[in-house]
MARDO-278707 format. One record per residue: residue number from 1; residue in three letters; x, y, z of N, C-alpha, C in turn. Coordinates in steps of 0.1 Angstrom, whole numbers, plus 5000, padded with zeros to 4 digits. Example, Ala and Ser with C-alpha at 12.3 -4.5 7.8 and 13.67 -1.06 7.14 Angstrom:
// MARDO-278707
baza;zalum;n.xx;n.yy;n.zz;ca.xx;ca.yy;ca.zz;c.xx;c.yy;c.zz
1;ala;5132;4943;5078;5123;4955;5078;5132;4967;5078
2;ser;5128;4978;5071;5137;4989;5071;5129;5000;5079
END
This chain:
// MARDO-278707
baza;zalum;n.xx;n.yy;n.zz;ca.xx;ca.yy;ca.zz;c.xx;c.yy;c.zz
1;unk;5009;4988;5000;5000;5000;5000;5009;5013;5000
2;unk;5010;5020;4990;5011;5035;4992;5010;5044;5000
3;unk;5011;5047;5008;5014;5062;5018;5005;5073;5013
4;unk;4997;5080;5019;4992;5087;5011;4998;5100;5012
5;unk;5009;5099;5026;5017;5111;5031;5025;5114;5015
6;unk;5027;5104;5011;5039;5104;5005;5037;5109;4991
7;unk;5025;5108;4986;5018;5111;4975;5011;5124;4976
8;unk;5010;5129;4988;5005;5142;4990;5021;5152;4990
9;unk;5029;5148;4994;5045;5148;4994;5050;5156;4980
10;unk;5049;5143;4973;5056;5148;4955;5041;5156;4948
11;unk;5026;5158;4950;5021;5167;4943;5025;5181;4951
12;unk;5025;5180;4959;5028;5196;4967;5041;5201;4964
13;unk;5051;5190;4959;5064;5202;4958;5058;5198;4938
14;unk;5054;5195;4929;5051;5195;4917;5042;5208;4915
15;unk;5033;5208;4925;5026;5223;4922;5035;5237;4924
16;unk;5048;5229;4939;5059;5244;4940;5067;5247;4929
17;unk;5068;5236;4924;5072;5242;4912;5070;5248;4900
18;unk;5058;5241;4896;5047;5247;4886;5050;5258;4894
19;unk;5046;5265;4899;5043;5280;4906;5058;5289;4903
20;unk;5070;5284;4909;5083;5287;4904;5081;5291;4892
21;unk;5083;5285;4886;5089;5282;4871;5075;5294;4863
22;unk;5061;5296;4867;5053;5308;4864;5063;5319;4867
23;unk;5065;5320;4881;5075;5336;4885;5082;5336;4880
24;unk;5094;5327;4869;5105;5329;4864;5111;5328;4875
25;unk;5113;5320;4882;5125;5325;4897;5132;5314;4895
26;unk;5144;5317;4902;5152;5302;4904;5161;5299;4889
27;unk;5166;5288;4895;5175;5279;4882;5164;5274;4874
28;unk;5156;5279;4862;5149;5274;4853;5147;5260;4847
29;unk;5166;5259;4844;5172;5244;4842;5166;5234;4852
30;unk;5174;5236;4864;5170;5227;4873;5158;5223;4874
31;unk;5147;5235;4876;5137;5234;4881;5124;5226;4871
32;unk;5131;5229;4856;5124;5225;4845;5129;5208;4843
33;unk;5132;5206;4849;5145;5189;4845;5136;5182;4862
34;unk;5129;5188;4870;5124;5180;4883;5110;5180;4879
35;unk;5106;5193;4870;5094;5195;4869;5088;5176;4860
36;unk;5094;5174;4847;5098;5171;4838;5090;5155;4848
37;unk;5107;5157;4854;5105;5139;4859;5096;5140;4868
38;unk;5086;5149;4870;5079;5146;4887;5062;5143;4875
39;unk;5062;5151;4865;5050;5152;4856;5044;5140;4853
40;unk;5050;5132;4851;5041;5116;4850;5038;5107;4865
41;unk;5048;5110;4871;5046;5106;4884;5030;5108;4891
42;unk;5031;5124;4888;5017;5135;4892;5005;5128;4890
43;unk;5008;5123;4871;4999;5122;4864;4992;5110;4869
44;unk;4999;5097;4873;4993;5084;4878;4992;5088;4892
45;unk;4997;5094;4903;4989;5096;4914;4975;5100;4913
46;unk;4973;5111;4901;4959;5113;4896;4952;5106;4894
47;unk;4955;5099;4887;4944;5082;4879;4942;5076;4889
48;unk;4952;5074;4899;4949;5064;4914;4940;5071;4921
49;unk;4940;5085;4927;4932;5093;4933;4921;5091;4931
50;unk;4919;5094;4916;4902;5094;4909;4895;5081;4913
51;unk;4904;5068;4908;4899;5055;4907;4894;5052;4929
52;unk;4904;5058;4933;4898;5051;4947;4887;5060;4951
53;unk;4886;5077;4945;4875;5079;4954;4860;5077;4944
54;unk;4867;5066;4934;4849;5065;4928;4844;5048;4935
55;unk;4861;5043;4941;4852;5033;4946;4846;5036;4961
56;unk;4852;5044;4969;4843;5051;4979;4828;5058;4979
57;unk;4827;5061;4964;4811;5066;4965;4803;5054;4958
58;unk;4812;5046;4952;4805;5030;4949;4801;5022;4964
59;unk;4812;5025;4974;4805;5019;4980;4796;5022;4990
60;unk;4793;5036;4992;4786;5041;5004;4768;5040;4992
61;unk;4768;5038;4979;4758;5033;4973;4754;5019;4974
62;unk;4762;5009;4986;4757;4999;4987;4747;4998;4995
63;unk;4742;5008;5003;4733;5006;5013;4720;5013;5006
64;unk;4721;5016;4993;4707;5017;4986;4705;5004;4979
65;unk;4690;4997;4984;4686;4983;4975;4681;4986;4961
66;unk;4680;5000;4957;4681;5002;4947;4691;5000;4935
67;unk;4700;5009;4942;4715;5004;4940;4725;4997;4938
68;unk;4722;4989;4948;4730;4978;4952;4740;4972;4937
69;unk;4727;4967;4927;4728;4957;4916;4744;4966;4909
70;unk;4736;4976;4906;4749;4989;4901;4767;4992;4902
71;unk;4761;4993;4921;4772;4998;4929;4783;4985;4923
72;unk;4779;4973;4929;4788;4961;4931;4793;4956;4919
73;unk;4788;4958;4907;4789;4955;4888;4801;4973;4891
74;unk;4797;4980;4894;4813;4990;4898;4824;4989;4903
75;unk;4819;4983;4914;4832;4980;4920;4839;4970;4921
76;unk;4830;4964;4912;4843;4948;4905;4853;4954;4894
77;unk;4847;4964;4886;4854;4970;4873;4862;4981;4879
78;unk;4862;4986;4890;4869;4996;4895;4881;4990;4907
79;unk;4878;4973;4910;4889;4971;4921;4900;4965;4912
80;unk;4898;4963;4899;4907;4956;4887;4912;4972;4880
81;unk;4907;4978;4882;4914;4993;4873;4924;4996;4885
82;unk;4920;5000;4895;4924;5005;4907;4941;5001;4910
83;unk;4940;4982;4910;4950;4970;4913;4966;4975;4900
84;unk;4954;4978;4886;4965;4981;4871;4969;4997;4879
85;unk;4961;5003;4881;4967;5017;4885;4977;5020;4898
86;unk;4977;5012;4908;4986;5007;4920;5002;5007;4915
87;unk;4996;4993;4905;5012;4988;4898;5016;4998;4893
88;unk;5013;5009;4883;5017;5017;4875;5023;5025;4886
89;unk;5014;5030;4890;5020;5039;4901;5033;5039;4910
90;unk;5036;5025;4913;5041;5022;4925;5057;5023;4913
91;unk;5054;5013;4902;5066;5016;4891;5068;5035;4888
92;unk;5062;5039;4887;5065;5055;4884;5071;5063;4894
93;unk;5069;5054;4913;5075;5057;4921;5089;5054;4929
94;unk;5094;5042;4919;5105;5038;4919;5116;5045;4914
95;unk;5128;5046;4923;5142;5054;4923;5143;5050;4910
96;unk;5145;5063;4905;5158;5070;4894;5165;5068;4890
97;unk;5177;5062;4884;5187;5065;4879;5191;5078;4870
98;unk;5199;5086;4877;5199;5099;4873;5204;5101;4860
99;unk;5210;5089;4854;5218;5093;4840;5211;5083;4829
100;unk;5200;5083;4831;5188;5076;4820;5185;5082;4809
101;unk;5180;5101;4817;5176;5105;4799;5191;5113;4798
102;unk;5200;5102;4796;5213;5108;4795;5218;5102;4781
103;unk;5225;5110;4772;5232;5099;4758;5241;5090;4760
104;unk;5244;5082;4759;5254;5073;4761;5265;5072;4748
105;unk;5281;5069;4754;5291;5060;4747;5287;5046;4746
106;unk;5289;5042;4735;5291;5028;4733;5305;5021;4731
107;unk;5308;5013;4732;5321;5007;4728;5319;4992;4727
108;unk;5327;4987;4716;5329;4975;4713;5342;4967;4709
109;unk;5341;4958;4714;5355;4950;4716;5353;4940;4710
110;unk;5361;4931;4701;5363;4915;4703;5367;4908;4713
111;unk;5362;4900;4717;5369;4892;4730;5375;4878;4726
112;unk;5373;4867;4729;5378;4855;4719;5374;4850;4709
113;unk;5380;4843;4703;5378;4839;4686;5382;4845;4678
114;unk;5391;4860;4678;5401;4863;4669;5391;4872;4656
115;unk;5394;4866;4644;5387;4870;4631;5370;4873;4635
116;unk;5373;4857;4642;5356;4860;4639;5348;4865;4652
117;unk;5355;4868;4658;5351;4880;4672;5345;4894;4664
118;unk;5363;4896;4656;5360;4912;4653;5353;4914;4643
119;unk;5348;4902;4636;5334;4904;4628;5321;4902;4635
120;unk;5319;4891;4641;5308;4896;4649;5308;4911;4657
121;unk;5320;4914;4662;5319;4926;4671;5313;4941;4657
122;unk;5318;4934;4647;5308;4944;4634;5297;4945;4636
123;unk;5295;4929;4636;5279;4931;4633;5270;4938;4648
124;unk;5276;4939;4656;5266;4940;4668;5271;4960;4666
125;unk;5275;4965;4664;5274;4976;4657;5266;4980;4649
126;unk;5268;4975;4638;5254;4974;4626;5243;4976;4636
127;unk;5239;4964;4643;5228;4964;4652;5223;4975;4659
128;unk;5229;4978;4669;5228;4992;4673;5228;5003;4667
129;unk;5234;5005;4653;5229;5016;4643;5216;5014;4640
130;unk;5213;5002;4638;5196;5003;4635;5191;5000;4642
131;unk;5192;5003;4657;5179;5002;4665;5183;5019;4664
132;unk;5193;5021;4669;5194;5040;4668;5185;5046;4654
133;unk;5190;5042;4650;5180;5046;4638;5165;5047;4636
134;unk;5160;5036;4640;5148;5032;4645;5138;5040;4652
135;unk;5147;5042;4663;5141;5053;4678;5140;5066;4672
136;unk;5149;5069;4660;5150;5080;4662;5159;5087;4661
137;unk;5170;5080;4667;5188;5088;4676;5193;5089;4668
138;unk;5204;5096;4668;5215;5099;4665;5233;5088;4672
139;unk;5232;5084;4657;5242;5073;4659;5257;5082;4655
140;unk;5269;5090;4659;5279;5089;4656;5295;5077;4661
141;unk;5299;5078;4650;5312;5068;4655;5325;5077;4659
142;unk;5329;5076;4668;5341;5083;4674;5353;5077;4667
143;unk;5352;5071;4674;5367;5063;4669;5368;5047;4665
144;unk;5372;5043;4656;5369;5028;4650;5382;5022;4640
145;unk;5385;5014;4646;5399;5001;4643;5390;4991;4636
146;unk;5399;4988;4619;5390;4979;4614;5399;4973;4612
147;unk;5393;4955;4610;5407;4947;4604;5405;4944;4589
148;unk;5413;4938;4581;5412;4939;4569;5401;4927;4563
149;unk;5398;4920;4572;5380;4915;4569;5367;4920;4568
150;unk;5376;4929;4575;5358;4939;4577;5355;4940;4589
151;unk;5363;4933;4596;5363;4933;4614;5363;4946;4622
152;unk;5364;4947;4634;5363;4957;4644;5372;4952;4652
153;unk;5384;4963;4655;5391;4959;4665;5388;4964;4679
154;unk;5380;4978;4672;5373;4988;4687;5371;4995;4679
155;unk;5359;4998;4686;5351;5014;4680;5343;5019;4694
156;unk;5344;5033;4693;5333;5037;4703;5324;5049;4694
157;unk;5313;5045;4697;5301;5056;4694;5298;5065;4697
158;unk;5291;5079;4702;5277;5084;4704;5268;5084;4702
159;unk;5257;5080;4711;5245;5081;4711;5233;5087;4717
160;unk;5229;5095;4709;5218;5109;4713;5207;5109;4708
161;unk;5198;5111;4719;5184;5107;4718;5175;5109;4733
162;unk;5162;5109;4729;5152;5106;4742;5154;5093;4748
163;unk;5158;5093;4760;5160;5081;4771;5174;5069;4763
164;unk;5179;5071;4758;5192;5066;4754;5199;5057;4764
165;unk;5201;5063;4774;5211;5055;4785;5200;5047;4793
166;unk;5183;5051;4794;5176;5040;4803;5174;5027;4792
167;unk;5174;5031;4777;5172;5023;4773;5189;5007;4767
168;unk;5200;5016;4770;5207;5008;4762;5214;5004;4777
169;unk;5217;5004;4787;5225;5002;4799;5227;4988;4800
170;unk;5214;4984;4796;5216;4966;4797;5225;4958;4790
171;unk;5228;4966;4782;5237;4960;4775;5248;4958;4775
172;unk;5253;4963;4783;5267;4958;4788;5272;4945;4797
173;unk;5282;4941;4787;5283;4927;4792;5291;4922;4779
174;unk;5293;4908;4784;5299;4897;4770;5288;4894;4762
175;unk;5291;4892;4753;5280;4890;4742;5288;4876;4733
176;unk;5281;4865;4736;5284;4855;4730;5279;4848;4716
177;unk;5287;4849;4703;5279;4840;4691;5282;4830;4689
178;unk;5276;4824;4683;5279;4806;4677;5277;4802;4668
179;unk;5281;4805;4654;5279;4801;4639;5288;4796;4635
180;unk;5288;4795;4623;5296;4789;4613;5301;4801;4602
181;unk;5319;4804;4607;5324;4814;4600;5326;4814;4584
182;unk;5325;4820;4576;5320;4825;4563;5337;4816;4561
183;unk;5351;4818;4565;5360;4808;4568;5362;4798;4564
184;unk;5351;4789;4571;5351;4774;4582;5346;4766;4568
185;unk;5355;4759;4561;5353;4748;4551;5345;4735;4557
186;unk;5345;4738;4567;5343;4717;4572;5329;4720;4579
187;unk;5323;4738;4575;5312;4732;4585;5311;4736;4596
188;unk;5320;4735;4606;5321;4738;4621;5311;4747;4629
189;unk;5309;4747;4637;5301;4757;4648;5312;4762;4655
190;unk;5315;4776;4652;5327;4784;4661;5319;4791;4672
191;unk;5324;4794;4686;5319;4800;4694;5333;4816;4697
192;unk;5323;4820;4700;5334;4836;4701;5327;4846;4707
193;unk;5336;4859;4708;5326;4865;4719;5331;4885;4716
194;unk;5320;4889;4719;5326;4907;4722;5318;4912;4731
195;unk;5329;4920;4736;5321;4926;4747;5316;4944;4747
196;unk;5304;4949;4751;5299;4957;4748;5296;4966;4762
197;unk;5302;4983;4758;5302;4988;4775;5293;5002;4770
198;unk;5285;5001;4778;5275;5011;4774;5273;5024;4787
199;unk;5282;5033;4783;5283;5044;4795;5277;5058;4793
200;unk;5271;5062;4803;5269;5075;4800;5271;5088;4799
201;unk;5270;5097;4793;5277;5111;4787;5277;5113;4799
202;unk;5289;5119;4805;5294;5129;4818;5288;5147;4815
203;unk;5285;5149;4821;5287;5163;4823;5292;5173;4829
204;unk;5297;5184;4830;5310;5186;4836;5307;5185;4850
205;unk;5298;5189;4859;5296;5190;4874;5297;5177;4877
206;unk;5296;5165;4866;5299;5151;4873;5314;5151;4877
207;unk;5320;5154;4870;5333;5149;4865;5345;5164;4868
208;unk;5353;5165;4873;5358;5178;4872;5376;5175;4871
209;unk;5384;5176;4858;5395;5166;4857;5406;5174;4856
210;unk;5418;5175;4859;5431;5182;4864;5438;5182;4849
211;unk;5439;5195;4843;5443;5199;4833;5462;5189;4836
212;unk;5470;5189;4842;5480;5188;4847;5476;5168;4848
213;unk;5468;5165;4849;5462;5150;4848;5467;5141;4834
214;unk;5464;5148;4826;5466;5149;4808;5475;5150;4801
215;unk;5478;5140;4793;5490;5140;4781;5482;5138;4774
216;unk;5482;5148;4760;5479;5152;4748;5484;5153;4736
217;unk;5483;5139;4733;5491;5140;4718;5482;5141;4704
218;unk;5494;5148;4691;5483;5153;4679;5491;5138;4675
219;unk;5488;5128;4661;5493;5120;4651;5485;5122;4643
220;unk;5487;5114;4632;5481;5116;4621;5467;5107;4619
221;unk;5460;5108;4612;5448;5102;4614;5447;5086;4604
222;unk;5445;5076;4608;5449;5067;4597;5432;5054;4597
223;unk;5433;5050;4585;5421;5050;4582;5423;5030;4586
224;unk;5419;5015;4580;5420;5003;4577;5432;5000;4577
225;unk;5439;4994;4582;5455;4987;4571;5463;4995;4578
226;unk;5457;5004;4581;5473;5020;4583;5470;5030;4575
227;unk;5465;5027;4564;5465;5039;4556;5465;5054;4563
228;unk;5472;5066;4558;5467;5077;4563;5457;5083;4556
229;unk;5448;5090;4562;5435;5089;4558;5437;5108;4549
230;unk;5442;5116;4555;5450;5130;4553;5461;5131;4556
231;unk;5470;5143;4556;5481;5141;4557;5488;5151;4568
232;unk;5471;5157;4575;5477;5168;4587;5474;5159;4598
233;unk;5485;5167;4609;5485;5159;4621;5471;5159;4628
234;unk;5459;5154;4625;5443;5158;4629;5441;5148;4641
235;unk;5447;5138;4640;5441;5129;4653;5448;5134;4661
236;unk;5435;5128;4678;5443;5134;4691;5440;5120;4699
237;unk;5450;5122;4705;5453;5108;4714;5453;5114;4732
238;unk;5446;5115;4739;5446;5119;4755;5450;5108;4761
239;unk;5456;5108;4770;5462;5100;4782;5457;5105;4797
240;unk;5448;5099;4804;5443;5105;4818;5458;5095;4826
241;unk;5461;5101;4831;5477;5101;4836;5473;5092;4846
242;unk;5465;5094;4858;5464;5088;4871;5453;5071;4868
243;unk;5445;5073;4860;5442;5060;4852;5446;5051;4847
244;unk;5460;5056;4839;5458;5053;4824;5452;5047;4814
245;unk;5439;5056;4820;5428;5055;4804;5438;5061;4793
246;unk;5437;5059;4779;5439;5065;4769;5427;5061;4761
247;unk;5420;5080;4752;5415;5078;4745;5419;5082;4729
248;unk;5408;5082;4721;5418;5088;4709;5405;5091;4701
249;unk;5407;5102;4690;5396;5105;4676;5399;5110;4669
250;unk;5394;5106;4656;5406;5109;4641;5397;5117;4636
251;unk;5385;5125;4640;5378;5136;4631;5386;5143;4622
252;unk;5388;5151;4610;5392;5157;4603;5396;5171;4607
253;unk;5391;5178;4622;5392;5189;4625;5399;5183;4640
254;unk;5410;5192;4642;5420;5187;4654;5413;5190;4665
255;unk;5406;5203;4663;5397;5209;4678;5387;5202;4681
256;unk;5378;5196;4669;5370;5187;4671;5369;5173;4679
257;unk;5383;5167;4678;5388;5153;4681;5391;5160;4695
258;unk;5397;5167;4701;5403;5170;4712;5388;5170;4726
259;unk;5374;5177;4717;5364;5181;4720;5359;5165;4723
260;unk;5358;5157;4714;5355;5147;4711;5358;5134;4722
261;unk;5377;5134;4723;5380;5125;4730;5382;5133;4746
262;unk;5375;5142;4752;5376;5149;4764;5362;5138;4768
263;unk;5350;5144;4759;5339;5136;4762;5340;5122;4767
264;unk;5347;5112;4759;5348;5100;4760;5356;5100;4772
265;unk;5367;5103;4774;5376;5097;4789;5364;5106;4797
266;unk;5356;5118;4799;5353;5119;4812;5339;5112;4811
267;unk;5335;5106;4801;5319;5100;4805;5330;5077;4810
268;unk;5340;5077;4801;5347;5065;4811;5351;5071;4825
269;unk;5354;5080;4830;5359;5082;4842;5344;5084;4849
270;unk;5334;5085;4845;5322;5084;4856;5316;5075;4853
271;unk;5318;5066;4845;5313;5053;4844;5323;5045;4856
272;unk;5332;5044;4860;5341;5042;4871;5339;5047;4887
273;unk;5331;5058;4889;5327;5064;4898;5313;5062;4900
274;unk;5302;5057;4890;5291;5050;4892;5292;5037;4895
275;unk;5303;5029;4893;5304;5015;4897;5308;5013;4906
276;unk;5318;5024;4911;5323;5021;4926;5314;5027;4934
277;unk;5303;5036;4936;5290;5039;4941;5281;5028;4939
278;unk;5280;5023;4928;5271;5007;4928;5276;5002;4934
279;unk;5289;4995;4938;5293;4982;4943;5291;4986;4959
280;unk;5293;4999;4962;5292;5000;4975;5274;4998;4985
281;unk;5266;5003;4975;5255;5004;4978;5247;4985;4977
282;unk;5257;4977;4967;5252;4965;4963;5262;4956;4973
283;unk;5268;4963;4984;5278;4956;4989;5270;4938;4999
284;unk;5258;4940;5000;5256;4934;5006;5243;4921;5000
285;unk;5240;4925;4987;5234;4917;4978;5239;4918;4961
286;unk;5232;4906;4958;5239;4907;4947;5238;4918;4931
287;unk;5248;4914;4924;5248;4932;4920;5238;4931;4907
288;unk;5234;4947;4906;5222;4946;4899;5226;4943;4887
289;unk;5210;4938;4875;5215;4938;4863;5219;4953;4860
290;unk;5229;4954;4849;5234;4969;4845;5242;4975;4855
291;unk;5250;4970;4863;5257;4977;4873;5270;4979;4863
292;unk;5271;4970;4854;5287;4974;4846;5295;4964;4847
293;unk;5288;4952;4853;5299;4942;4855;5299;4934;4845
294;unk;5312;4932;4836;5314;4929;4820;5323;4919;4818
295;unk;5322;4908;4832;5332;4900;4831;5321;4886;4829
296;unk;5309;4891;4831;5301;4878;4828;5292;4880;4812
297;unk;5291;4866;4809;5287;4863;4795;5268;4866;4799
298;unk;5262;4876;4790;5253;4880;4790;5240;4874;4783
299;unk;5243;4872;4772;5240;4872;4756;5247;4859;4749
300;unk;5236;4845;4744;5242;4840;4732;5229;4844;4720
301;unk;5243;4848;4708;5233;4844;4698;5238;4833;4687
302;unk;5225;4824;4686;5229;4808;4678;5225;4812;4669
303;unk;5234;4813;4659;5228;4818;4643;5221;4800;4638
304;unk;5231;4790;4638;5226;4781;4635;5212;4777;4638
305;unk;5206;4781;4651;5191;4775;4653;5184;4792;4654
306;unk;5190;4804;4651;5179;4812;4649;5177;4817;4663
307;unk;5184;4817;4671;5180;4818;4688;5186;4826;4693
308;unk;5183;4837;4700;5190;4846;4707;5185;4843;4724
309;unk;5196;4843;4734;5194;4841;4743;5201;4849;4758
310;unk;5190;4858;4764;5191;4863;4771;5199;4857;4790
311;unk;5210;4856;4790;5211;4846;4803;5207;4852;4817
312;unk;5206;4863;4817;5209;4867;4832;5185;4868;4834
313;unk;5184;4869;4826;5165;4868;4828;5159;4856;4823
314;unk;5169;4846;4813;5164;4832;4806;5154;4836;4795
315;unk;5156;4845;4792;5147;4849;4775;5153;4840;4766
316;unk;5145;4838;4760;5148;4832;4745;5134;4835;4735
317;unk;5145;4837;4727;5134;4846;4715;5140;4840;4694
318;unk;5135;4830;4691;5136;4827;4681;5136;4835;4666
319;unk;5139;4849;4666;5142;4855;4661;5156;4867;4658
320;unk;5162;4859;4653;5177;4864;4655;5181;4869;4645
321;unk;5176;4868;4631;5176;4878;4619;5170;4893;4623
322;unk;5160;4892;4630;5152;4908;4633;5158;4914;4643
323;unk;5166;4906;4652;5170;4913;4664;5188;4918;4658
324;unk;5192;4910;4651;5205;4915;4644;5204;4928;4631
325;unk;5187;4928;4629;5184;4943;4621;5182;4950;4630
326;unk;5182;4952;4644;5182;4965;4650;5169;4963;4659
327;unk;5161;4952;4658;5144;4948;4667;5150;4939;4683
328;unk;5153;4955;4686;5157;4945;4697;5148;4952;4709
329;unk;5134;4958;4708;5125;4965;4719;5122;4955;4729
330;unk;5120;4940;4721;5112;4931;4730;5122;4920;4737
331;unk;5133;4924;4740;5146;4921;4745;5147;4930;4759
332;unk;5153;4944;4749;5150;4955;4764;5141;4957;4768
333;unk;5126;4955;4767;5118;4960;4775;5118;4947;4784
334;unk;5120;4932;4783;5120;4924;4792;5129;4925;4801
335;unk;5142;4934;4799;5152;4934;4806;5146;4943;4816
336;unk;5141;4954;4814;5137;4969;4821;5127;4964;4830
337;unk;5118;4956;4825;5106;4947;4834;5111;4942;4846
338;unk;5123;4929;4844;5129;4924;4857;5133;4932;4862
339;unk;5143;4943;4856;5146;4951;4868;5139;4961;4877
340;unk;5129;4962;4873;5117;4969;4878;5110;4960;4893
341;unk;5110;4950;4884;5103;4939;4894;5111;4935;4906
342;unk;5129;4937;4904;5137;4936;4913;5140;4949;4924
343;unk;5135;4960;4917;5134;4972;4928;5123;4970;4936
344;unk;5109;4967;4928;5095;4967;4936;5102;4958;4948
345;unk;5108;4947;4947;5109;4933;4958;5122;4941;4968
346;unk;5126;4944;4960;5137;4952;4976;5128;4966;4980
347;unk;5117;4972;4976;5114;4982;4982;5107;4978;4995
348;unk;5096;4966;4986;5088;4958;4999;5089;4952;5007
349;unk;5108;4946;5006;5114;4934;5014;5121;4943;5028
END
C-alpha cells in the first residue's frame, strides 16, 4: 500500500514548482528537469486518486437496495482498474537513475575467437545503428579500428536521443555467438565473443579533471590497414595520467577530436565512479542487472538455430535475423521489466 503522506508529498512540491517556474524564479534548468521527471509521476497519482474515490462513492451506494445491483457490477470494474493503476504507480515511484535520459558511449571489443570475434563485434554495431535509427537517435562513430575482413578491432560511438542511456544500459556485458564462420570449410560451429560497455555522457559537474592529469598528443589520422587517411597531424590521442585511460579521435578537425575525445575519457571516468557507488550500495546483495559488470557472458546468439538468448533473465526469443536488424525493443523491455520487478521486491522486502 502506498502512503498517502507520501503522494501528497511529490504533488505539493510539483505544484511548487509549477508556481516557480510561472514567476520565472530560480535555476529554470534545474527546476524544469524536476518539473519534467515529477510530471508523469503527478499524472498516475491522479488516475489512482480518481479511481479510489469512485470506489468510495461506489461503496457508500451499497446501502441503497436500489442500487446495490449497480454499485457492486462498479466496483468489480473499478477494484481491477484501481490494482493496474497501483502497479503503475508504485513503478513510476520507483528510484531513478539519474543518467537515464542521458546519451550514452558505446564501445565495442572483440573478446575470443580472433577473426571472427571482430566480425561479429561488426555486426553488433550494425545492430545498434539500426535500432538507433529506428528510435529516432542519432548514431555517431568516434573512433573505429577495422581489420582487413571487415572486422572491428574497437570502436566507440555516440548516442543521442530521448532516454538513450535507460534504454541501452543493459547492454553491457559479454556477448556470445555461435555460427559457422564464412571461413570454416568443414562446417564447424565456432563460438566467440565481444564485449559491449555502454556508459553515459558525463557532464562537467559530474566529472571535474586536472588539466595537469593529461597528456595530449596530435598524430596523424589513419584510416584500415594504416592507411593515412589525410596528411595533417588531425588525430588526438589523451592520456588520463592517474588512470591510464587512453583515449583517441581521428575527426578531420583537430579541435574537434580534442572536443570529442575529452567527452569519451570523462563519460569512462564516471562510468568508474558509478560502479564504485554501485558496488558500494550493492555491497551486501547481489549486483544489479546493469551495474557494469562485464566479466560475465550476458547474451548468446545461435545463428545456427535462429536463437538469441538472454542469460541473466532466461529469454529466448527465436528471432535472430530481426533482432540482428536492430528489433531488439522486446529484448530490452523484458530486461527493464525484471529490473523493475527487482526494485519493487527490495522496496517491499
Amino acid at each position: 500500500m502506498i502512503s498517502n503522506e507520501r503522494l501528497q508529498q511529490i504533488t505539493q512540491r510539483f505544484q511548487y514548482l509549477e508556481a516557480r517556474m510561472a514567476e520565472g524564479g530560480g535555476d529554470l534548468a534545474a527546476l524544469g528537469r524536476e518539473y519534467a521527471e515529477l510530471r508523469p509521476v503527478v499524472e498516475q497519482i491522479t488516475a489512482y486518486e480518481r479511481l479510489r474515490d469512485g470506489m468510495t462513492e461506489a461503496e457508500a451506494m451499497l446501502d441503497d437496495p436500489e442500487m446495490r445491483a449497480l454499485a457492486e457490477e462498479e466496483l468489480h470494474d473499478l477494484r481491477a482498474r484501481l490494482s493496474d493503476a497501483e502497479h503503475a504507480l508504485q513503478l513510476a515511484l520507483l528510484p531513478k537513475d539519474a543518467a537515464d535520459a542521458r546519451p550514452a558511449m558505446i564501445e565495442i571489443r572483440p573478446g575470443t575467437g580472433g577473426d571472427e570475434a571482430a566480425l561479429f563485434a561488426a555486426d553488433l554495431l550494425r545492430m545498434y545503428q539500426r535500432y538507433a535509427e529506428a528510435r529516432g537517435w542519432t548514431f555517431q562513430i568516434v573512433e573505429m579500428q577495422e581489420t582487413e575482413l571487415g572486422g572491428i578491432k574497437e570502436v566507440v560511438a555516440q548516442v543521442k536521443g530521448e532516454g538513450v542511456f535507460a534504454r541501452l544500459k543493459f547492454e553491457s556485458g559479454v556477448h556470445r555467438v555461435q555460427r559457422v564462420p564464412s571461413t570454416e570449410s568443414g562446417g564447424r560451429i565456432h563460438t566467440s565473443a565481444a564485449t559491449v560497455a555502454v556508459l553515459p555522457v558525463a557532464e562537467d559537474v559530474d566529472i571535474q579533471i586536472d588539466p595537469n592529469d593529461l597528456r595530449i598528443d596530435t598524430m596523424r589520422a589513419s584510416g584500415a590497414g594504416g592507411q593515412h587517411v589525410n596528411t595533417t597531424d588531425s588525430a588526438v590521442r589523451i592520456t588520463h595520467v592517474p588512470t591510464g585511460i587512453v583515449v583517441t579521435s581521428s575527426e578531420k578537425s583537430q579541435h574537434q577530436n580534442r572536443a570529442i575525445a575529452m567527452e569519451v575519457l570523462k563519460a569512462r571516468l564516471f562510468d568508474i565512479e558509478r560502479q564504485r557507488a554501485a558496488q558500494e550500495r550493492a555491497a551486501n546483495r547481489k549486483a544489479q542487472v546493469g551495474s557494469g559488470d562485464r566479466s560475465e557472458r550476458i547474451r548468446t546468439y545461435n545463428f545456427p538455430q535462429g536463437r538469441l538468448t538472454d542469460h541473466r533473465i532466461g529469454l529466448t526469443l527465436y528471432k535472430l535475423d530481426q533482432v540482428m536488424q536492430g528489433d531488439l525493443d522486446e529484448v530490452i523491455d523484458a530486461l527493464i521489466s525484471d529490473h523493475q520487478a527487482a526494485l519493487l521486491a527490495e522496496m517491499e522486502g
